[in-house]
C-alpha positions as CSV (number, residue, x, y, z in Angstrom):
1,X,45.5,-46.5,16.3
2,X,45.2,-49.8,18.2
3,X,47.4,-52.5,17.8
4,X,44.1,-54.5,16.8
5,X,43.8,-52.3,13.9
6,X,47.5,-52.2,12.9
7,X,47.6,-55.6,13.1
8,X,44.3,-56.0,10.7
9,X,45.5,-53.4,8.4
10,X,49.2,-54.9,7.8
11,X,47.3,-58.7,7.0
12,X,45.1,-56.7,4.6
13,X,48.1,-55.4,3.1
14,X,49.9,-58.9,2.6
15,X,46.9,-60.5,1.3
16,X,46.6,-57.5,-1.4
17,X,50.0,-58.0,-2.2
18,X,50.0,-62.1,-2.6
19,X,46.1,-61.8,-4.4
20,X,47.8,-59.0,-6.8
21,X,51.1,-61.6,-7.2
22,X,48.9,-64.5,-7.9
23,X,46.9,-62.2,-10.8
24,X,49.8,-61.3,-12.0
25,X,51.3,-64.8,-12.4
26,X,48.5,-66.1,-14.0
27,X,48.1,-63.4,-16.3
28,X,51.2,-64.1,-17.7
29,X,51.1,-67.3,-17.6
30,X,47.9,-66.4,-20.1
31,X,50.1,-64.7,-21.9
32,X,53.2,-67.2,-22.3
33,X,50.9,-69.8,-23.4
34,X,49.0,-67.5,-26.2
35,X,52.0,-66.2,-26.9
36,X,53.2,-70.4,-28.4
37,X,49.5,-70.7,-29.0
38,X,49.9,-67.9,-31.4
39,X,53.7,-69.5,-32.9
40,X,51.6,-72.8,-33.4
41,X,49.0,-71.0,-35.5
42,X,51.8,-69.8,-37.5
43,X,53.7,-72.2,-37.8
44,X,50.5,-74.3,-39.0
45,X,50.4,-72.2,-41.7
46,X,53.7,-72.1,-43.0
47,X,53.2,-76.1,-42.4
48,X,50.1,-75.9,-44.7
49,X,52.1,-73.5,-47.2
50,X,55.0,-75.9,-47.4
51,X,53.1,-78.8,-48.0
52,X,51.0,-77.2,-50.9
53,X,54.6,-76.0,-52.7
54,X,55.6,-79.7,-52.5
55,X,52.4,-81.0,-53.6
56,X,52.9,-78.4,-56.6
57,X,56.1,-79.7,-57.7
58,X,55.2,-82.9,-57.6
59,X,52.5,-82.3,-59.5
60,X,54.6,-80.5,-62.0
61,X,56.7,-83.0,-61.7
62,X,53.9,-85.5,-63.2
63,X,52.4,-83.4,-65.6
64,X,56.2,-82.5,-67.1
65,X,56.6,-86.0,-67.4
66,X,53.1,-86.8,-68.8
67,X,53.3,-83.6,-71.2
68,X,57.2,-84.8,-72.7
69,X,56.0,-88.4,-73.3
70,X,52.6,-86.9,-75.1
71,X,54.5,-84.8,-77.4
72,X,57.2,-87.6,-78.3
73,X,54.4,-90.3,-79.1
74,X,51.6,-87.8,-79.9
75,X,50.9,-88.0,-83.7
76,X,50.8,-84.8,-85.8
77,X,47.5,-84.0,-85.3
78,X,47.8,-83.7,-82.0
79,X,51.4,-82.7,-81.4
80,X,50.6,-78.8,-81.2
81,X,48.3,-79.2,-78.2
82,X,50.9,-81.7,-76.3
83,X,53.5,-79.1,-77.5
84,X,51.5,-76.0,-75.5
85,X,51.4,-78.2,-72.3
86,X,54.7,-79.2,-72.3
87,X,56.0,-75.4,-72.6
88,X,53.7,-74.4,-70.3
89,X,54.7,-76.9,-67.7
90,X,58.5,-75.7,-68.4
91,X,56.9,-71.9,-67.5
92,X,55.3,-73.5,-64.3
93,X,57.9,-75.6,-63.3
94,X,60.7,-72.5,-63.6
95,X,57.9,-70.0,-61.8
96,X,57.9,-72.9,-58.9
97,X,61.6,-73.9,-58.6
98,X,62.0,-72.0,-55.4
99,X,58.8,-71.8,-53.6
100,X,59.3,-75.5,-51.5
101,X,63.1,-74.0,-49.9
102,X,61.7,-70.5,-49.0
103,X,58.8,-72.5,-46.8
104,X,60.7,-74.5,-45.1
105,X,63.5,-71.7,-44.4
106,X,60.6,-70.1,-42.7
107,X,60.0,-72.5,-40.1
108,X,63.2,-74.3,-39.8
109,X,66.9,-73.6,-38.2
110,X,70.0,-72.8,-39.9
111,X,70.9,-76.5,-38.8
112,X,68.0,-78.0,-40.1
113,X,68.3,-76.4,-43.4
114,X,71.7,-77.7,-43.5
115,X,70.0,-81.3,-44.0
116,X,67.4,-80.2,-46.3
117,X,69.7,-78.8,-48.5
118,X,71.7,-82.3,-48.9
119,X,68.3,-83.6,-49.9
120,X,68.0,-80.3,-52.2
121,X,71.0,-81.3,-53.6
122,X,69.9,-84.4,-54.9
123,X,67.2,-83.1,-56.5
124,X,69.1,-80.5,-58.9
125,X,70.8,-83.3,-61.2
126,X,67.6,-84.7,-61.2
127,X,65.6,-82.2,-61.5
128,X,68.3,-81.0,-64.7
129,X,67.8,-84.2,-66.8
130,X,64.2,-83.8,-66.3
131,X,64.2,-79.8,-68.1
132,X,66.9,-80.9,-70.0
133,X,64.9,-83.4,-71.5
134,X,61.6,-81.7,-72.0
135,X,63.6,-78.9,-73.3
136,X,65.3,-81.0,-75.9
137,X,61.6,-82.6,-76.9
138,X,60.6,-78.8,-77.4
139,X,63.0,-77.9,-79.9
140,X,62.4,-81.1,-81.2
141,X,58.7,-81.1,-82.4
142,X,59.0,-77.2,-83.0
143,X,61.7,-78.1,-85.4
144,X,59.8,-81.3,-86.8
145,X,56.7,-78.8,-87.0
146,X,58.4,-76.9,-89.4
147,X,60.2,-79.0,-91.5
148,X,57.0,-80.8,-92.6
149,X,56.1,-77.8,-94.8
150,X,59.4,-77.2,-96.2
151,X,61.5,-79.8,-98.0
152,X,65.1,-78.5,-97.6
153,X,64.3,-77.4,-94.0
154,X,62.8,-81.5,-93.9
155,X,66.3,-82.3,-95.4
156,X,68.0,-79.7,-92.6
157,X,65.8,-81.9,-89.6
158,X,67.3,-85.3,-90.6
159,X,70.4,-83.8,-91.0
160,X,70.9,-82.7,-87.9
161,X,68.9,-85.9,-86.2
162,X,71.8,-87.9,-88.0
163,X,74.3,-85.8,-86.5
164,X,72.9,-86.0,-82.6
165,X,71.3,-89.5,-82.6
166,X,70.9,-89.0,-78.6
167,X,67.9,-86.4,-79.2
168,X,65.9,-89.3,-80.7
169,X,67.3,-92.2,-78.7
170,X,64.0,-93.9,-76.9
171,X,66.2,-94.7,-74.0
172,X,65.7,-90.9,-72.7
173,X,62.1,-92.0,-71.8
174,X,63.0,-94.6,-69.4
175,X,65.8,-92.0,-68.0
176,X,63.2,-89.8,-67.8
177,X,60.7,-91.5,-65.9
178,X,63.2,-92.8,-63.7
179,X,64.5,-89.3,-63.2
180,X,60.6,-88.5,-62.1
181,X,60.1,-91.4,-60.6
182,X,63.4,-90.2,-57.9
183,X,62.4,-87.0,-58.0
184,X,59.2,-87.5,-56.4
185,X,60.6,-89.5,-54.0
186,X,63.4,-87.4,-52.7
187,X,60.3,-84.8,-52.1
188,X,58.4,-87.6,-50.2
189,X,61.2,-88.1,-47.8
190,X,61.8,-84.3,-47.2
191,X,58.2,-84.1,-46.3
192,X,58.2,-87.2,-44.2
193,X,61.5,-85.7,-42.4
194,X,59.9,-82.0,-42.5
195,X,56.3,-84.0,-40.9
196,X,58.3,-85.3,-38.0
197,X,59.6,-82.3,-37.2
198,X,56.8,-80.8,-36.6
199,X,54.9,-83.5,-35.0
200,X,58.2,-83.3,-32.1
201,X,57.5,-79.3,-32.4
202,X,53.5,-80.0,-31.7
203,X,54.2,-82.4,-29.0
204,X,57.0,-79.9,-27.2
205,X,53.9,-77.2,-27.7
206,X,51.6,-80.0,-26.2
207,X,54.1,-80.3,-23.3
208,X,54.7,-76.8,-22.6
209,X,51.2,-75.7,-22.5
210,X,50.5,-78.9,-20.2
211,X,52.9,-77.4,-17.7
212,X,51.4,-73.9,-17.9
213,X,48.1,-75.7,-17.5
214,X,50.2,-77.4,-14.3
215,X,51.4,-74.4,-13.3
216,X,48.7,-71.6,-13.7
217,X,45.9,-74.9,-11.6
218,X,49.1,-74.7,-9.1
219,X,49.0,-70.7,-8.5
220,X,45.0,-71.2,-8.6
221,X,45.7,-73.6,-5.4
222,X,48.2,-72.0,-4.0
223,X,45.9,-68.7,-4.0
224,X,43.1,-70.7,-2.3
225,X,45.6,-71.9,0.2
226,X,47.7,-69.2,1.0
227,X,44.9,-65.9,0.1
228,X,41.4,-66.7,-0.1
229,X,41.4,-69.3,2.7
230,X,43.4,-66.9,5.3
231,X,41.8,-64.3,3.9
232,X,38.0,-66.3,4.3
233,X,39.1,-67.2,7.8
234,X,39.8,-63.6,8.6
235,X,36.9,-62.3,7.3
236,X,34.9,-64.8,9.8
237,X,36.8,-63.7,12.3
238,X,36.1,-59.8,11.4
239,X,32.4,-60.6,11.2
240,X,32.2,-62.8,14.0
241,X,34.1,-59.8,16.0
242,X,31.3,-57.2,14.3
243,X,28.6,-59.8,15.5
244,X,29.9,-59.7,18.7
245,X,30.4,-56.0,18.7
246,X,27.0,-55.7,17.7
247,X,25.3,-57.7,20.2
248,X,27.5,-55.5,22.9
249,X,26.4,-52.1,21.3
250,X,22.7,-53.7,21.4
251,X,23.0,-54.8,25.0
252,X,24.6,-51.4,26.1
253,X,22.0,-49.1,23.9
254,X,19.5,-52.0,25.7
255,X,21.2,-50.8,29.2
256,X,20.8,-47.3,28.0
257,X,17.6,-46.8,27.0
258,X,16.4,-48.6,30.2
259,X,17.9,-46.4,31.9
260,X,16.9,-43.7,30.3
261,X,13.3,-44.8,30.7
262,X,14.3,-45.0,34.2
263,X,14.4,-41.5,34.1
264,X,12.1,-39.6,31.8
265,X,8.6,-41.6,30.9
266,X,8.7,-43.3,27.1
267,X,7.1,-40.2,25.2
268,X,9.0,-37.8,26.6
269,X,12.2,-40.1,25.9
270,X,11.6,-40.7,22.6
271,X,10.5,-37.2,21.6
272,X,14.0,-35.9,23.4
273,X,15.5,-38.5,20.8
274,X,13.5,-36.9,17.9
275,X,14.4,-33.5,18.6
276,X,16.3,-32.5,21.3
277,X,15.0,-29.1,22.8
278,X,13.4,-28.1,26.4
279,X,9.4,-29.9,26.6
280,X,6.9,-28.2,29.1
281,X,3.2,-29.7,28.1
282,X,0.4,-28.8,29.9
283,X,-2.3,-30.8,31.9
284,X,-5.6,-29.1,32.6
285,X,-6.0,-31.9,35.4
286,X,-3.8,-34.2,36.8
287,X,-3.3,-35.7,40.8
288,X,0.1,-35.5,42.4
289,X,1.2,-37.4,45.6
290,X,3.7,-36.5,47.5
291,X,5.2,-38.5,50.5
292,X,7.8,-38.0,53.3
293,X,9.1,-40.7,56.4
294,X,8.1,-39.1,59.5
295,X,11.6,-39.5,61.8
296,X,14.1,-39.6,59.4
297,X,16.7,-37.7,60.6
298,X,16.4,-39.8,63.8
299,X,16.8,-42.8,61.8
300,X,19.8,-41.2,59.9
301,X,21.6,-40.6,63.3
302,X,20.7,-44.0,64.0
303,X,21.4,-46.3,61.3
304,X,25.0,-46.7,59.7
305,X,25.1,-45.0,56.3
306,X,24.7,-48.4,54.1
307,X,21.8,-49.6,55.8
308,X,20.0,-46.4,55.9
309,X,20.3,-46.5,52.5
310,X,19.4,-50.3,52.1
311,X,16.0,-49.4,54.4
312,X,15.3,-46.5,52.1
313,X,16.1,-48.1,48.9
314,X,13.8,-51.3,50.1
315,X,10.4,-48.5,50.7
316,X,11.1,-46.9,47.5
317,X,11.1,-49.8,45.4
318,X,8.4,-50.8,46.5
319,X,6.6,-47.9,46.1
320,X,7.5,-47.7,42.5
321,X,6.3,-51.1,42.2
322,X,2.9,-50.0,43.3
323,X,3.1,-47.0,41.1
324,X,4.0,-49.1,37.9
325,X,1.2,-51.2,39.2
326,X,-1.4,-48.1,38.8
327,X,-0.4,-46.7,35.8
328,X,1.6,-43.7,37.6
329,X,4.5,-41.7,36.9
330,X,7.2,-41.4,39.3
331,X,9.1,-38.2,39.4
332,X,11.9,-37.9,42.1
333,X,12.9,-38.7,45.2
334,X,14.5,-35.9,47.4
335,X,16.2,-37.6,50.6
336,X,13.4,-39.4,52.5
337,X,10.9,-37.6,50.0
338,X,8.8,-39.5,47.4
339,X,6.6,-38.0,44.8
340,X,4.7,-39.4,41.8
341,X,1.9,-38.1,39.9
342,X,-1.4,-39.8,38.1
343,X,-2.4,-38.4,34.8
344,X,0.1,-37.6,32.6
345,X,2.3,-38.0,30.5
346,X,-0.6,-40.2,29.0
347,X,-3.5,-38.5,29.8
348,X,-6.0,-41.1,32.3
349,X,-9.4,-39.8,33.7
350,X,-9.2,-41.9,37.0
351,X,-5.9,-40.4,37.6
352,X,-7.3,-39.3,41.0
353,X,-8.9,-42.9,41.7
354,X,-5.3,-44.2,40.8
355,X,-3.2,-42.0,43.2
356,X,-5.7,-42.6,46.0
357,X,-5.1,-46.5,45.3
358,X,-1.5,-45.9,45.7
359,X,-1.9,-44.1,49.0
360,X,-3.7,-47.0,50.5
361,X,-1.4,-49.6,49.0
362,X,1.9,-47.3,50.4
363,X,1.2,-47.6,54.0
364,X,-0.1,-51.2,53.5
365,X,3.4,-52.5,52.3
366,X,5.0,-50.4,54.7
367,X,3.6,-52.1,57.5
368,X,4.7,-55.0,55.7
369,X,8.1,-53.8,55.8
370,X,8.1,-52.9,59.3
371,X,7.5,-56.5,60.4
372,X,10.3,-57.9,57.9
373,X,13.0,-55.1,59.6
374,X,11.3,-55.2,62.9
375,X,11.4,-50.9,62.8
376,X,8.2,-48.2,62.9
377,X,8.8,-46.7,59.7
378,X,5.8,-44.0,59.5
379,X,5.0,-41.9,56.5
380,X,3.2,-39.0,55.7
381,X,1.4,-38.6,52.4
382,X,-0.1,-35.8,50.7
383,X,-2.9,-35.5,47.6
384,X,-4.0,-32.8,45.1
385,X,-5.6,-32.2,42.0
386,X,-5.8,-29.4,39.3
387,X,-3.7,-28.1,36.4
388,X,0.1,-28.8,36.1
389,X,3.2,-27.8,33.6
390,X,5.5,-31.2,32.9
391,X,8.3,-31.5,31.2
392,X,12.3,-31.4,30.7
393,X,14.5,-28.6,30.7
394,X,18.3,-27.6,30.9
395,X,21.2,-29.8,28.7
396,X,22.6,-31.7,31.3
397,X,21.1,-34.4,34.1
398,X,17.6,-34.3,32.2
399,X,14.7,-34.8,34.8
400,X,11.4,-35.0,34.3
401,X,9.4,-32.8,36.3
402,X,6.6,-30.6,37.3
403,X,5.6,-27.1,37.8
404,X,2.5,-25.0,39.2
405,X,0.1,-24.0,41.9
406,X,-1.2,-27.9,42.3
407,X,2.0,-29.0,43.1
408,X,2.5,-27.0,45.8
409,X,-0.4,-27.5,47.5
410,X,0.1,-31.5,47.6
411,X,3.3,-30.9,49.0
412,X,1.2,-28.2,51.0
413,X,-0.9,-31.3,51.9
414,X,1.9,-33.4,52.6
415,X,4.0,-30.8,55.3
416,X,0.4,-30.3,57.0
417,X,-0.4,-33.6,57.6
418,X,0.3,-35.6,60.3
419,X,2.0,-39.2,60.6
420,X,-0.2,-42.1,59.2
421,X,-2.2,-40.0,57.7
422,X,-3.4,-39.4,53.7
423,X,-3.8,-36.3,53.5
424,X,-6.3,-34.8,50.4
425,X,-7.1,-31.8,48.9
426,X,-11.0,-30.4,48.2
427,X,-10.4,-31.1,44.6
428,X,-9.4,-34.6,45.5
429,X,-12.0,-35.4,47.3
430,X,-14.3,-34.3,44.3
431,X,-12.9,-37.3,42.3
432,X,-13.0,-40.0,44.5
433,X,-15.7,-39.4,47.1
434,X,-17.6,-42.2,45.2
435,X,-15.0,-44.9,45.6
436,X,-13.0,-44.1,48.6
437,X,-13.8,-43.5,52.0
438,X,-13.1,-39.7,53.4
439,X,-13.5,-37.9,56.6
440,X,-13.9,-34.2,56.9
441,X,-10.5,-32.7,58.6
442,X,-12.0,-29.1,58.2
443,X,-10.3,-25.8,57.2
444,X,-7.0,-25.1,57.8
445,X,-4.7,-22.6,57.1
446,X,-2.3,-23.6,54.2
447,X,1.1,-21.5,54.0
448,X,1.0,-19.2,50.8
449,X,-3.0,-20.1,50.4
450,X,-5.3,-18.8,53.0
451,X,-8.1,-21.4,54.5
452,X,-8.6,-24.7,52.6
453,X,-10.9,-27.6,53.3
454,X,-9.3,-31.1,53.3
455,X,-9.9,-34.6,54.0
456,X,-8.3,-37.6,55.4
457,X,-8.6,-40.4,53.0
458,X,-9.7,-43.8,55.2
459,X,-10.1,-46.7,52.5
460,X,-11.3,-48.1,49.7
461,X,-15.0,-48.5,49.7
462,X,-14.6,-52.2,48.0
463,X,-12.5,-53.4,51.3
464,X,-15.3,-51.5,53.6
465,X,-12.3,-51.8,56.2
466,X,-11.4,-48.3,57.7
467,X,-7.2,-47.7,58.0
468,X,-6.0,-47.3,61.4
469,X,-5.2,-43.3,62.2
470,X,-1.7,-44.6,62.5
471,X,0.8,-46.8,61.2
472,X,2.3,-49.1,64.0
């Protein structure tokens, strides 16, 4: 692994571990602040519990007082109804003596309960004379209720009022209101003291989830600034390095497939691409040229390697300039050998036309090039048409190339011409007779092919301008 890639992996590696840190944080952050979210709903609650047990008391409180003062001014008539309320309220007010200390034991400290109970404690005496009192006007009217049907138990009643004047005395009812009067405020002050409590307690909550608020918008930051910005930066840098990775592989696939076109002709390429397997197509009719520099193992003894190749790679470029410039296919060059062929792999009916054009135009630029270099360069060219077998074959070093009888006669036609000359086969001459100049050279024997008539090809009958027999 390179040290590119080791490097890339370990800052992928921190940035996991600070992106999973920074969840985690927040998370329980989350949690910490439902968590007293959760206490304040709760404590809400017992809030709202507390505050209805004191409102009950008080209430109680009232309606003690209220039912005690009915019964002792009532009149007879009514005295049995304010009697019922009165023990009723005793019933409630017994049922409820304990409910207001359990709530706020609930939601208070040990230490706060402390100071509770010295308010609790000065709410018993009070809270005594109060029961006491009601109590006392109970018996009372039960005992008056049944007296007033019975004369000795009547008798019994004033007896026993004569004997305990303070059941009667009409001071209690001042005491007693007073008594309520306290009463109701001791609870007051216990709820004031309980309410500020627990507005500090909601405004510590307030606090606390203000710095989680501060502290979970700080990890958000700090995660932009330490993860998602390095971690933003190095993904620009990864795509800007993919970009530029990309444009390399596009300019070196680019680089390839010219030169693989520089090799094998489009279709053939891209069928090799499509399925790689030997290709051998036949033409029922295509023209191959072949050409060869008269002298060039003289010139090869005489020129340095480097410019012998310079002079050689100058004629065959442009040569395969003028065969681009026809529609031709090149096909190799052996040494000082050219060859290039009209007709195929796209099929072209003036295949023959084409190659003969390029003949022309081949010892046309190479007079050109002898006055540029101040040599004789001299070639020798030879032409022939008929059927022919293209294609690849092998695995390695793929070359496209042809096979069959017409391509060895045009290099049959090419080794028995002479210098300066275009040399063309009968067939040839059959498809350009009507656009190209020709003179009869006669029969000759051809190596491997008994007597054959062939031609010289002159010019083109447009220029109407006859090629010198030789190339100066």
């Amino acid at each position: 692994m390179s040290a590119k890639a080791t490097s890339a992996k370990r800052a992928s590696r921190r940035f996991t571990k600070l992106y999973i840190a920074s969840l985690t944080a927040i998370a329980l952050l989350s949690i910490v602040g439902q968590v007293f979210v959760q206490k304040q709903i709760a404590r809400q609650a017992t809030d709202v519990a507390v505050l209805t047990a004191a409102q009950k008391r008080q209430t109680l409180c009232e309606t003690l007082l209220k039912t005690t003062l009915a019964v002792r001014l009532s009149r007879p008539t009514n005295r049995e109804q304010a009697l019922l309320m009165l023990e009723d309220s005793l019933q409630r007010w017994r049922g409820t003596r304990t409910e207001l200390r359990e709530g706020l034991s609930r939601t208070l400290s040990a230490q706060e309960m402390q100071e509770v109970d010295a308010q609790f404690a000065r709410l018993t005496p009070l809270s005594e004379e109060i029961i006491t009192t009601a109590k006392q006007t109970a018996e009372l009217a039960r005992e008056r209720q049944a007296a007033e049907g019975d004369q000795s138990l009547r008798q019994q009643f004033r007896q026993r009022l004569r004997q305990n004047p303070d059941s009667t005395n009409r001071l209690q009812i001042p005491r007693l209101l007073k008594a309520g009067a306290e009463f109701n405020q001791i609870v007051d002050e216990i709820l004031q003291w309980y309410g500020n409590k627990a507005q500090a307690g909601v405004a510590q909550l307030r606090m606390l989830e203000f710095g989680l608020l501060a502290l979970t918008i700080g990890t958000l930051i700090l995660e932009g600034v330490l993860i998602f910005r390095p971690a933003i930066r190095k993904l620009e840098e990864t795509l800007h390095a993919l970009e530029m990775s990309l444009q390399q592989l596009t300019h070196e696939q680019a680089k390839s497939e010219k030169l693989l076109l520089n090799i094998l002709p489009e279709p053939i390429a891209n069928r090799l691409k499509r399925k790689p397997e030997a290709i051998a197509d036949g033409f029922t009719e295509a023209t191959v040229l072949f050409a060869d520099i008269v002298g060039f193992t003289e010139l090869s003894s005489r020129l340095a390697p480097k410019d012998l190749v310079r002079c050689l790679n100058e004629i065959f470029s442009r040569f395969d300039a003028i065969a681009e410039r026809n529609g031709l296919e090149k096909i190799k060059t052996i040494g000082d050998a050219y060859m290039v062929v009209g007709g195929l792999p796209n099929p072209n009916p003036n295949h023959a036309v084409s190659i003969a054009k390029m003949a022309i135009e081949m010892q046309a630029e190479l007079q050109e090039i002898n006055r540029l270099m101040d040599e004789n360069f001299n070639i020798r060219i030879g032409i022939n048409t008929g059927p022919v077998v293209a294609g690849v074959i092998g695995i390695k070093k793929f070359i496209y190339d042809l096979w069959g009888d017409s391509v060895n006669i045009a290099s049959r036609m090419e080794s028995h011409g002479e210098p300066g000359e275009i040399h063309i086969s009968e067939s040839t001459y059959q498809q350009i007779q009507q656009e190209f100049v020709c003179d009869l050279r006669g029969t000759i024997p051809i190596k491997g092919k008994g007597e054959m008539t062939t031609y010289w090809l002159r010019s083109h009958k447009a220029q109407m301008r006859p090629l010198a027999s030789s190339v100066m």
